[in-house]
N, C-alpha and C positions, 0 to 999 in steps of 0.2 A: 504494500500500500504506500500510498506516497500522494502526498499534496502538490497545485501545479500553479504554476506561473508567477514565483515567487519574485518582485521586483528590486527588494530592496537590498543595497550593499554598501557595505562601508569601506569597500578595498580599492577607493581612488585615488586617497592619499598621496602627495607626491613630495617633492621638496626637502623637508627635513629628514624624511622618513629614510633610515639608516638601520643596521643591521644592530648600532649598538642598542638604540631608542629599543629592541625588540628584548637584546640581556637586561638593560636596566627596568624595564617592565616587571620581566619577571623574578627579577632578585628583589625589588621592592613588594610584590605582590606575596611574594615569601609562602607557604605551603605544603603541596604534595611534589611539585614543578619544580627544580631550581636550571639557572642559566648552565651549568655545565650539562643536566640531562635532558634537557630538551635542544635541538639544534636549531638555532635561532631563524634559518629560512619557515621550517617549518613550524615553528613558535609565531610567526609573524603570521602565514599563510591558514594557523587555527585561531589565532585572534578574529581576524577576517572575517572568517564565516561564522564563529560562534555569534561574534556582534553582530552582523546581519541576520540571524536566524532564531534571535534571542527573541524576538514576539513570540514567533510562533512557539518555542520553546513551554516559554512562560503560559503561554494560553492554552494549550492543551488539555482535552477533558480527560481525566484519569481514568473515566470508565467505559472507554473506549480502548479495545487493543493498541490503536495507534497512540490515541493516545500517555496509555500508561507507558509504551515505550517511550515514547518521549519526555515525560517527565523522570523517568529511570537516566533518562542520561543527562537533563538537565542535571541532576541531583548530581551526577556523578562528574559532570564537567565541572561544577560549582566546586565539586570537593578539590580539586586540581587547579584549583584558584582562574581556570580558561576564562573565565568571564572579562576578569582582571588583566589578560595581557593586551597588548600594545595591538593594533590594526594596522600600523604605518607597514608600507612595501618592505621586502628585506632589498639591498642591493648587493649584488656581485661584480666587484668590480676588474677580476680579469681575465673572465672569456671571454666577452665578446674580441678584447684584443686578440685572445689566444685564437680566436676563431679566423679574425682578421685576417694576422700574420699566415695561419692553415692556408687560407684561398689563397696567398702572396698579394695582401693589398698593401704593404707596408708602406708602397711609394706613394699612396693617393694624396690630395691634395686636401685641406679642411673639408671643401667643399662635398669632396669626393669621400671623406670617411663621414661625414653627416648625411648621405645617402646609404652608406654601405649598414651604420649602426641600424637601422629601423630593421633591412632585411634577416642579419645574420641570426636572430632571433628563430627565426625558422628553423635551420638546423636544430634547435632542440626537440623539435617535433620527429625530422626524418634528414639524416646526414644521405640519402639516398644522390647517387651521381644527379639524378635530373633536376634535385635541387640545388643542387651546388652549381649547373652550367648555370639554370635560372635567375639564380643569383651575381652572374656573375654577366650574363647578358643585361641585366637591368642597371648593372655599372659601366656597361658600354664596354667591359674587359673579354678578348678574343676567348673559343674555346679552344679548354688543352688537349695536348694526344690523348691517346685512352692509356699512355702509362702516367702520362701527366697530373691527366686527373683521379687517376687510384692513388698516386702520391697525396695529392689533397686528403683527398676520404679519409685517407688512412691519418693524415695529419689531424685533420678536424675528429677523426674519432678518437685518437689520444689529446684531443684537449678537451674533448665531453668526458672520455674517461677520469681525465686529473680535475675535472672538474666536479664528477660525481661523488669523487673523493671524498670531498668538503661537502658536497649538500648530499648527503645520507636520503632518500625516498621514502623510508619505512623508519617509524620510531615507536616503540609500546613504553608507556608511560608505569611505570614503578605505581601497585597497586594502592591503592588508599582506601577499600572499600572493596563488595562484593563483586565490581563491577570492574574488566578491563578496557580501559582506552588507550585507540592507538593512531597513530596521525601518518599515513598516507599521499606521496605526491607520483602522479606517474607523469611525467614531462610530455611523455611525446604523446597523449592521448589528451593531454591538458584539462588532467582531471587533480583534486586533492580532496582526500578524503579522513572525516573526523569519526573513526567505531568505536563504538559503545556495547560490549558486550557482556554479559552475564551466564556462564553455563548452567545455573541453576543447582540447585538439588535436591534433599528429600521435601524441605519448605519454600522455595523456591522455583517457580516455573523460568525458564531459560529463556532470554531473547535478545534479541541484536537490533542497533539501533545505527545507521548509517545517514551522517550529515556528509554531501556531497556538493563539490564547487568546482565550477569551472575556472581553470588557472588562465593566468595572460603572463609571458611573459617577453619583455619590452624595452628597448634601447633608453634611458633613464637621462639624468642630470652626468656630464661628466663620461659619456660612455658607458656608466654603468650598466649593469642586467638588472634589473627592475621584476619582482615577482608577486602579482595582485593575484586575488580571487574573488570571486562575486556566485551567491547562490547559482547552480546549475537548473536546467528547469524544470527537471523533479528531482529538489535538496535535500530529500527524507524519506526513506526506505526506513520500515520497522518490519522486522520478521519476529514474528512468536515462535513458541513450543514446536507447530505443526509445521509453521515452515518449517524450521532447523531441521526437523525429520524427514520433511521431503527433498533438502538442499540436495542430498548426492543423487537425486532422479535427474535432475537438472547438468548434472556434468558426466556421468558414466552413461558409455556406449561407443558410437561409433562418429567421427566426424572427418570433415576434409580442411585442408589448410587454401591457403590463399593459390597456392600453385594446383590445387588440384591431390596432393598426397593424401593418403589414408590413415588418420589415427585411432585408435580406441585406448579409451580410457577405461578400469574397472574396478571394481576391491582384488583386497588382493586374493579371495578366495574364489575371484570370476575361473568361470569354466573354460574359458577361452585366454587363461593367463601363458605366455609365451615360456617357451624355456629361457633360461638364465642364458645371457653373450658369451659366446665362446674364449676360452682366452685365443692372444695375437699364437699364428701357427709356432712349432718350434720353442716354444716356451709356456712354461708356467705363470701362476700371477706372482703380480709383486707385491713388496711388502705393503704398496698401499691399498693394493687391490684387495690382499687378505685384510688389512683392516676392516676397508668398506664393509665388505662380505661380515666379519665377524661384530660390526658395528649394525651392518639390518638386518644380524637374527635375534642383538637385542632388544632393535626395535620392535622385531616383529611379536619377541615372548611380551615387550610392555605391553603389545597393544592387545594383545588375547587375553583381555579381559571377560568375566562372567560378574554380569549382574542380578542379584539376588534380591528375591520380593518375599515375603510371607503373608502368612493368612493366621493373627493369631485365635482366631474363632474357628476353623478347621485344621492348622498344623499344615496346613499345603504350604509346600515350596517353590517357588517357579525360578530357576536361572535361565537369567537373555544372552545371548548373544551379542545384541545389539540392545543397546540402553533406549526402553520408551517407559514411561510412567505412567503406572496404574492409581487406579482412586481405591477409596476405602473399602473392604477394611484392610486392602492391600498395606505392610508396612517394611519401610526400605529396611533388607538385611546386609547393605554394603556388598562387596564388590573383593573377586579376590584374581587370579592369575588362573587365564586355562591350561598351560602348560604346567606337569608335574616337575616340583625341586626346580621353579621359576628362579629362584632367587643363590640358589646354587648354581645353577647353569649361567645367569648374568654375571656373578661375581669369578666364573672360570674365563668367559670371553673377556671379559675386560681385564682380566691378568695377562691372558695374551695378548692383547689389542697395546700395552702395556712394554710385553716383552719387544714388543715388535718393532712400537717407536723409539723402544731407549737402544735397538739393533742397526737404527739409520734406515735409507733409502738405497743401501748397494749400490751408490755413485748415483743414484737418478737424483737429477737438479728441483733444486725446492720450486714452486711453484706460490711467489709472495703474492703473483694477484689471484690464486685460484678461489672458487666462491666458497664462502662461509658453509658449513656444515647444517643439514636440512635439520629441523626440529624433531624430537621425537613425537611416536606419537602419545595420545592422552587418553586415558580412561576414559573420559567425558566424550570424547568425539570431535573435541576440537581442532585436536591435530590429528588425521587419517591417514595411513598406509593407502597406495594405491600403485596400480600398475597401467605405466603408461607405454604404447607400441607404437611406431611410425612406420610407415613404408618410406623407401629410399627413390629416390628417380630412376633407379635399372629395375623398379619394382621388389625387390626383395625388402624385407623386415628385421627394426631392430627392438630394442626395446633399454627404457631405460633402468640403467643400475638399482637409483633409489627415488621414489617420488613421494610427497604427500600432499592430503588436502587439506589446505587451512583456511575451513570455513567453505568461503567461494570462490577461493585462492588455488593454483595448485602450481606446486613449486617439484622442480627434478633435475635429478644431476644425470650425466655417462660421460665414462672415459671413452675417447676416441681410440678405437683399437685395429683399426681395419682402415685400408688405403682409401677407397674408397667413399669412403665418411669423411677426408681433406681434398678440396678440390683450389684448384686457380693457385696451386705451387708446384713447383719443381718436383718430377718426382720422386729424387734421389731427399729433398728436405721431405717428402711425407713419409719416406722410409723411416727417416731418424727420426721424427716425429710418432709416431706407431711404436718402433722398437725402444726408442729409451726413455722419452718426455712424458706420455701419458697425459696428452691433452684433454682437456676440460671442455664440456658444451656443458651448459644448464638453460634452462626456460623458465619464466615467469608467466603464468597466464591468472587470467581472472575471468570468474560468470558475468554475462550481463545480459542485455537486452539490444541487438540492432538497434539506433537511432530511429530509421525509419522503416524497417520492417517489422521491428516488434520478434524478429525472431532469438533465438537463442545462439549467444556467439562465447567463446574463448578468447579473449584477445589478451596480447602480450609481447615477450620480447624473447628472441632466442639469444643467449650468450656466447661468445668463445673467447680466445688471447687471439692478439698478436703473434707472427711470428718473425723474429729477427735472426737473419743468417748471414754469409758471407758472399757478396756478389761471383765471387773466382770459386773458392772451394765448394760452394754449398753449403758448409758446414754450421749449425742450427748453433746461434748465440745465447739466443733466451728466448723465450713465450712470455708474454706480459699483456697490460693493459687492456682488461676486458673493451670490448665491442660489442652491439646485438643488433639485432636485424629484429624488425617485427615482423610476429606473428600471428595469425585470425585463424581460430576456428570454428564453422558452419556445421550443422547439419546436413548432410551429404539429401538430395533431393530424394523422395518416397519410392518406391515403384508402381510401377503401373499395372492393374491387374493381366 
């Protein structure tokens, strides 16, 4: 459910509005919040919308589902003192240069970099070549070769990279209450979003409360990057109890990507779960590979949880599977592990997982930008095991290592272990790539709704490194500074009888 046509925003602010105005807010506002745990883009960017959506907040009938969600998060945003902080823009003040120098406008003239600041803004949306010639035709600047302009791309995506650095996209707010909030920015979809979540339990019914804003962001005072939001135009999504239960109908099954590929998504006890990636020919795995592996079958013992109901007027017992809440005289008997000596068998893996890393990586090179390690999963259901498949463009199928779903979220990691899976490099550098680096993909996707179809979509971004080698030898220098490409997925169309 969700209310429509919300007008009002207080994210115009211009002028003084500085990133520190955003710390000094919250170090005076004093709290659950302070200035080193909140990251001040995003501190600035939940001001914004709390204060433009604070009517509606406040006005809310409680005895309306939509409504009592909304007042569950007021109360909870209040507790985080959000009300309190600053509205003023955040400013960044050195990519759009870093973006600049990427195209090679160094030489322009005032005039000419007071045209170029409005554009360059765009790349945070999509670094995609035909925006970068586009950009670079509206400057009246020739187009480059096609090694020319992969040099750009590749420039302009390490300075979004070093620039993502500093502005963090996802923050969860240190709990203060029954309730967890977490702040949300996806740049290139130019959404930013404030959760309000609660997983409930035995007195407690569970639900989720989502304030949503359309981001802008904008060549400033100074050349700055300038970062405003303004309610989106349905700013308030409440899901209850029955959503939450229906949430994984909405993302397991089958869909296609933007090229046409075939994905499915499932629990991880789908019928149709794939066998596990081979290891690379000629070899066993490596030491990081056995961790993985020994790291998601502890994921997998957390999450085999059983849920226990009783009946203290008949003695009947019911264990779920899957956690759903019964009424009286049903009464909660807690919750315990479906695998037998669970807590035996976690405390042997993580001895090894243990031996493994104090053993090193057998000369394989650390990987300082590889991504953060996926969540475990949670009793509750908030964090899910899931297994995700892709078909490749020669048609064959891979699948990845470790994925989960968080919420309406679903996050996944695979190592690169086949030629094949690296394209548009040499292919003496994919060798060495495959055989000793153990390159990193991961995706980020999220549920929603087609703008204008209403239909049901996956959107997101696919990750990988850099690769740096030696133009004479081939020989591979380092993998670094994430990149991603986006990613859509559709409901592949019905059949026809």
């Amino acid at each position: 459910m969700a209310s429509q046509g919300l007008s009002r925003t207080d994210a115009a602010r211009r002028g003084r509005a500085a990133s520190t105005a955003v710390v000094l807010a919250i170090v005076v506002g004093g709290g659950a919040a302070t200035a080193q745990e909140v990251p001040p883009h995003l501190a600035s960017m939940a001001g914004q919308l709390v204060r433009a959506l604070s009517d509606d907040l406040g006005a809310a009938d409680a005895d309306t589902a939509r409504g009592w969600g909304l007042r569950r998060a007021e109360t909870a945003l209040d507790r985080q003192k959000m009300t309190r902080w600053s509205a003023a823009n955040f400013r960044h003040r050195t990519l759009l240069p870093a973006l600049a120098e990427a195209l090679e406008l160094a030489d322009l003239d005032a005039d000419g970099q007071a045209r170029a600041e409005p554009l360059l803004p765009r790349l945070l949306r999509s670094s995609a070549p035909e925006v970068i010639l586009e950009i670079l035709a509206a400057l009246g600047r020739p187009a480059p070769d096609d090694e020319g302009l992969a040099a750009m791309k590749r420039a302009v995506d390490a300075a979004l990279a070093a620039a993502w650095k500093d502005l963090p996209r996802r923050h969860e707010m240190a709990a203060d209450g029954p309730e967890r909030v977490s702040l949300e920015w996806r740049p290139r979809e130019e959404i930013f979003e404030i959760g309000v979540e609660d997983a409930g339990d035995a007195f407690r019914a569970p639900f989720r409360t989502t304030l949503r804003g359309r981001t802008q962001a904008r060549a400033g005072a100074s050349g700055a990057l300038e970062l405003a939001v303004a309610p989106a135009a349905e700013p308030v999504d409440v899901q209850d109890w029955q959503d939450l239960l229906d949430e994984p109908l909405r993302i397991f099954g089958h869909w296609r990507d933007q090229d046409g590929r075939r994905w499915i998504i499932l629990p991880p006890d789908g019928a149709d779960a794939p066998p596990a990636p081979p290891a690379a020919a000629g070899t066993g795995p490596s030491p990081a590979e056995r961790i993985a592996a020994k790291a998601a079958r502890i994921a997998e013992i957390k999450a085999s949880r059983v849920y226990v109901w009783e009946n203290p007027e008949t003695g009947e017992r019911i264990e779920q599977a899957r956690f759903k809440r019964l009424d009286m005289p049903w009464e909660w008997g807690g919750q315990h592990y479906a695998v037998a000596d669970a807590e035996a068998e976690i405390e042997r893996l993580e001895a090894e997982i243990a031996e493994l890393e104090a053993g090193g990586e057998d000369g394989r090179p650390a990987l300082a930008d590889a991504p953060p390690p996926l969540p475990e999963p949670t009793g509750d259901g908030r964090v899910a095991a899931v297994i995700i498949t892709s078909a490749r463009g020669d048609g064959s199928a891979f699948a990845y290592d470790s994925a989960v779903r968080i919420g309406e979220r679903l996050e996944a990691r695979r190592t690169l272990r086949e030629a094949r899976d690296i394209i548009n490099l040499p292919p003496d550098v994919v060798a060495q790539l495959v055989e000793a680096w153990s390159p990193p993909e991961w995706i980020e996707l999220r549920a929603g709704r087609d703008a204008e179809t209403g239909e049901a979509v996956l959107s997101g971004e696919v990750w990988r490194l850099h690769v740096t080698y030696d133009g004479f030898s081939h020989k591979v220098d380092s993998i670094h500074t994430p990149y991603a490409k986006p990613l859509r997925l559709s409901r592949p169309p019905s059949k026809g009888p």
